[in-house]
C-alpha positions in Angstrom: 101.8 196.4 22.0 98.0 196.1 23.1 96.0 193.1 23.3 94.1 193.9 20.1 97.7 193.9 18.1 99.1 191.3 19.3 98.9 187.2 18.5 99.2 186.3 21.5 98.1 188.2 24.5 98.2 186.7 28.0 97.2 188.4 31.8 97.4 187.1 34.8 97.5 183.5 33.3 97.2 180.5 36.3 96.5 177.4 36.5 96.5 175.4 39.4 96.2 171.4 39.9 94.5 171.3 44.1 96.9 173.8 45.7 99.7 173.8 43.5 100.1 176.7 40.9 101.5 174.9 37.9 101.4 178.4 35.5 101.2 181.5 38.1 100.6 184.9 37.3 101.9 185.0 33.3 101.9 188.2 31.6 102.9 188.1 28.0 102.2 189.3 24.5 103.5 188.2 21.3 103.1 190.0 18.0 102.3 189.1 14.9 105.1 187.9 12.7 106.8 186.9 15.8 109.2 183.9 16.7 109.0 183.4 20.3 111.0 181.3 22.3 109.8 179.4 25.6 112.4 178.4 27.6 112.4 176.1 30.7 113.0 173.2 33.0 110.9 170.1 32.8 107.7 170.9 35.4 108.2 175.0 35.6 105.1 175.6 33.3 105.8 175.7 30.1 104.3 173.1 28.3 101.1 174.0 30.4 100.8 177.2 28.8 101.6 176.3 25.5 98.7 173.6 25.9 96.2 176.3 27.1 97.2 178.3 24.3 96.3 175.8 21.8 92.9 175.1 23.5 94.1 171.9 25.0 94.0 173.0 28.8 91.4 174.6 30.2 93.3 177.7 32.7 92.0 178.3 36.2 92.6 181.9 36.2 93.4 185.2 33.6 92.7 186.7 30.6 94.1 184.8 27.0 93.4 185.8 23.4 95.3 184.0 20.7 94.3 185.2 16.9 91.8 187.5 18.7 90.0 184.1 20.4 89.6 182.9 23.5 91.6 179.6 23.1 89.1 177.8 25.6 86.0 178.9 23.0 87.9 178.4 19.5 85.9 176.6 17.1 86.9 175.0 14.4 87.5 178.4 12.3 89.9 179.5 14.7 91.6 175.7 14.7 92.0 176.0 10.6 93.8 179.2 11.9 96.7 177.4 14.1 99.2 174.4 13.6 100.8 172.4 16.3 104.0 170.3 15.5 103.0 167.5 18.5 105.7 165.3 19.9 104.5 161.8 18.3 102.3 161.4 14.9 100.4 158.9 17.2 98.9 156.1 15.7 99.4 156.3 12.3 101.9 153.8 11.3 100.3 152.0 9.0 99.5 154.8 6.4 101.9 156.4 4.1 104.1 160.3 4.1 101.8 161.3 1.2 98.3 159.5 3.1 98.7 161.0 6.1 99.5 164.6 4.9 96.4 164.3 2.2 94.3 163.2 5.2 95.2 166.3 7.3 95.5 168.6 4.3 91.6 167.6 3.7 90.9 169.6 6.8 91.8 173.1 6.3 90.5 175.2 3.7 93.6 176.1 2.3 96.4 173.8 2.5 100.0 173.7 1.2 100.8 171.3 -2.0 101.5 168.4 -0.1 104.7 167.7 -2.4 106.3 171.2 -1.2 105.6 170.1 2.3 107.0 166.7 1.6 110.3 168.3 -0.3 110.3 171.2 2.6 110.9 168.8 5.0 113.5 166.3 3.7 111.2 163.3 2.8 110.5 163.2 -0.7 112.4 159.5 -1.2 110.3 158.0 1.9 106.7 160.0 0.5 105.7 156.3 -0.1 106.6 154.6 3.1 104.7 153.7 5.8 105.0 155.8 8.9 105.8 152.4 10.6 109.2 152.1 8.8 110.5 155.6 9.2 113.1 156.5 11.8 112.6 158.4 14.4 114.1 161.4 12.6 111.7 160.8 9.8 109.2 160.4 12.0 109.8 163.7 13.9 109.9 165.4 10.0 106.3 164.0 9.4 105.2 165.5 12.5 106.3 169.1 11.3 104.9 168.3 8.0 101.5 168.0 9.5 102.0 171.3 11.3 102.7 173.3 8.7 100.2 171.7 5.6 97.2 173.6 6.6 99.5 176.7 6.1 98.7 178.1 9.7 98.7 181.7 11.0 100.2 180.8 13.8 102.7 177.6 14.5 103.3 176.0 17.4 106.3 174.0 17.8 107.2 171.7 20.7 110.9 170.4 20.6 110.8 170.3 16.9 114.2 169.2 15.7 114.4 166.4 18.1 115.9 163.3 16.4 117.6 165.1 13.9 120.9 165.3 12.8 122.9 168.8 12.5 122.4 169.0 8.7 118.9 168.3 9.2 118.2 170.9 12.6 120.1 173.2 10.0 117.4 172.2 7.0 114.4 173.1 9.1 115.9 176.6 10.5 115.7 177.5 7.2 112.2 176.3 7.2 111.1 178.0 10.0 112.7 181.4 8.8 111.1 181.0 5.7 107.7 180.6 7.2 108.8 183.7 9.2 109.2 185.5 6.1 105.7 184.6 5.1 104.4 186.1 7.9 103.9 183.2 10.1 103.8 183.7 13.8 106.0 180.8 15.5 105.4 180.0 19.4 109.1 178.0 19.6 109.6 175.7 23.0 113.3 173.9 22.7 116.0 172.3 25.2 118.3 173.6 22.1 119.6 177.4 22.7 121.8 177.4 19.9 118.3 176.4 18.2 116.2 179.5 20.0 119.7 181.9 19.7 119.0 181.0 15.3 115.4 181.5 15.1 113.8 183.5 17.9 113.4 187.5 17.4 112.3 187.2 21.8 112.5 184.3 23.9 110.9 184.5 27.9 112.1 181.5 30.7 109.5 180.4 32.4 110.5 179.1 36.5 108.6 177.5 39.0 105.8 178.8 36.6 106.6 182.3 36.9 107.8 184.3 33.5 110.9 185.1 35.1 112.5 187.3 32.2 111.2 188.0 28.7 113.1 190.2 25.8 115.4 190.0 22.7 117.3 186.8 22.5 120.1 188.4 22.9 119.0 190.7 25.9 117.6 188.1 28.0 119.1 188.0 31.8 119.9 192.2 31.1 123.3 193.6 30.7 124.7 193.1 34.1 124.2 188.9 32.8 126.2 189.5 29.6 129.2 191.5 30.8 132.5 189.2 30.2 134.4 187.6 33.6 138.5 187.8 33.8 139.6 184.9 36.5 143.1 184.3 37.4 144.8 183.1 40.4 146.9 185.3 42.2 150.6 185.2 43.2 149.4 184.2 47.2 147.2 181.2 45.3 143.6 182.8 45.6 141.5 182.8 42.9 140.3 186.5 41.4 137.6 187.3 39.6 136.8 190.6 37.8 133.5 191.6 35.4 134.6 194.4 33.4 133.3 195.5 29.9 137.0 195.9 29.2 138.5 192.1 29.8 142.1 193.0 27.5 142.3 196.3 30.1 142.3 194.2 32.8 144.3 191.4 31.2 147.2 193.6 30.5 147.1 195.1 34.0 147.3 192.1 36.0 150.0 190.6 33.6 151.8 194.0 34.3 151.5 194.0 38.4 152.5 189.9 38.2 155.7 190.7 36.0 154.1 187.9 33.4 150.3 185.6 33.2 149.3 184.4 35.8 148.2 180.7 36.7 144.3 179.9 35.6 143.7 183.8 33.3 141.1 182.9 31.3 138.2 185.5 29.6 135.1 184.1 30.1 132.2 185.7 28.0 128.8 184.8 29.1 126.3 182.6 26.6 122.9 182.4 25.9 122.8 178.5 27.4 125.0 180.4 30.9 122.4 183.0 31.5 119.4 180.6 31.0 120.6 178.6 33.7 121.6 181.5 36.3 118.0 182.7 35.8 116.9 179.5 36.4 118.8 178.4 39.3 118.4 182.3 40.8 114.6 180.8 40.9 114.0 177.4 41.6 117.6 176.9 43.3 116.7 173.1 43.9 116.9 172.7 40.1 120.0 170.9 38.8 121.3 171.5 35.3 119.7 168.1 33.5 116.7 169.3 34.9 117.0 172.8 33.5 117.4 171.5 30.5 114.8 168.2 30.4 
């Protein structure tokens, strides 16, 4: 993929606050049509280069192109061309589902029927109420409505399903693929990997700013990271450990040589949510697991 194909396209990306490199060195395209994951820690970078991506943060350093525009010199043409689910509708309590949407479907030239985007989003008995009275789950609904109504190229979502409830995290993945299928571009940051493992066709983790891995969602950490564990304990007490690609091999062989199972055999298969944190800690070692996933 070139720069010229891609939706994204990203060299040498940094951006630094005095000394400190907050984003350092990213390289990364994303094509067209895409659902990209970010993935990351709270303060490795990735909510700064989301916000230099939507034209919010000016970088220090690199080459960016998003929709063919620098991000840092889009005009309101290119804006019309993007939609950003933001973590908080702000100050808008006092107006209406339906007001609010109809405001910000005023500014794009070709906007969604605000009642598909109402129904597409699980709030058709609350289109009448006040932002003010909604729940925080309703309110976290509203704020993907008004990232989707201008019916954007490409989407940026930040922690989208926050405050909802499994039925409703499973209503808006259907959502998202749908806009997928439209031909929608989806930049996707989430502390959910069961969220990123539904809806992501590549995901990168992003590390003391560094893109430390990038690739299929189910290729990320390589192979070797993937490759299932046999532990046991052995008849002297110590604990063993084995990665093989052939765990019932080496199950049946150790059961053999003990003359029955042996204390603590368990088959452990590694998950998305295991790898993430082994890249991260193999980076930023400091890092605890709540932070890894902040």
């Amino acid at each position: 993929m070139t720069g010229t194909d891609a939706a994204v396209h990203i060299r040498g990306l940094r951006k630094l606050y005095g000394t400190v490199a907050a984003v350092d060195g990213i390289d990364l395209d994303i094509a067209h049509g895409e659902t990209f994951a970010l993935l990351g820690p709270n303060g490795a970078g990735k909510s700064t280069t989301v916000e230099i991506l939507e034209g919010y943060r000016v970088r220090t350093e690199g080459e960016v192109s998003v929709l063919g525009v620098d991000p840092a010199r889009g005009g309101l043409d290119w804006k019309s061309r993007i939609g950003i689910v933001l973590q908080s509708t702000g100050e808008t309590g006092l107006l209406t589902v339906t007001e609010i949407l109809r405001n910000f479907a005023s500014l794009y030239p070709n906007p969604r029927d605000i009642d598909e985007v109402i129904a597409a989003v699980g709030l058709e008995a609350k289109a009448k109420t006040r932002i003010a009275k909604l729940s925080g789950g309703q309110q976290r609904r509203v704020d993907v409505a008004l990232g989707i109504v201008g019916r954007p190229e490409l989407l940026f979502l930040d922690e989208p399903t926050t405050g909802f409830d499994p039925e409703a995290r499973r209503q808006f993945w259907q959502l998202i693929r749908s806009l997928k299928a439209d031909g929608t571009t989806i930049v996707l940051t989430t502390h959910y990997l069961d969220e990123a493992a539904q809806l992501a066709d590549r995901a990168g983790v992003i590390a003391g700013g560094r893109l430390v891995d990038v690739g299929g969602i189910h290729e990320i950490g390589g192979a070797e990271a993937r490759v299932p564990i046999v532990r046991w304990v052995d008849a002297g007490g110590a604990p063993r450990e084995v990665r093989t690609e052939e765990p019932g091999l080496v199950v049946a062989s150790v059961v053999a040589e003990l003359g029955g199972e042996p204390a603590g055999l368990e088959v452990i298969r590694p998950t998305l949510e295991d790898i993430y944190l082994q890249l991260v800690r193999n980076t930023a070692p400091a890092a605890t697991t709540e932070e890894a996933f902040a």
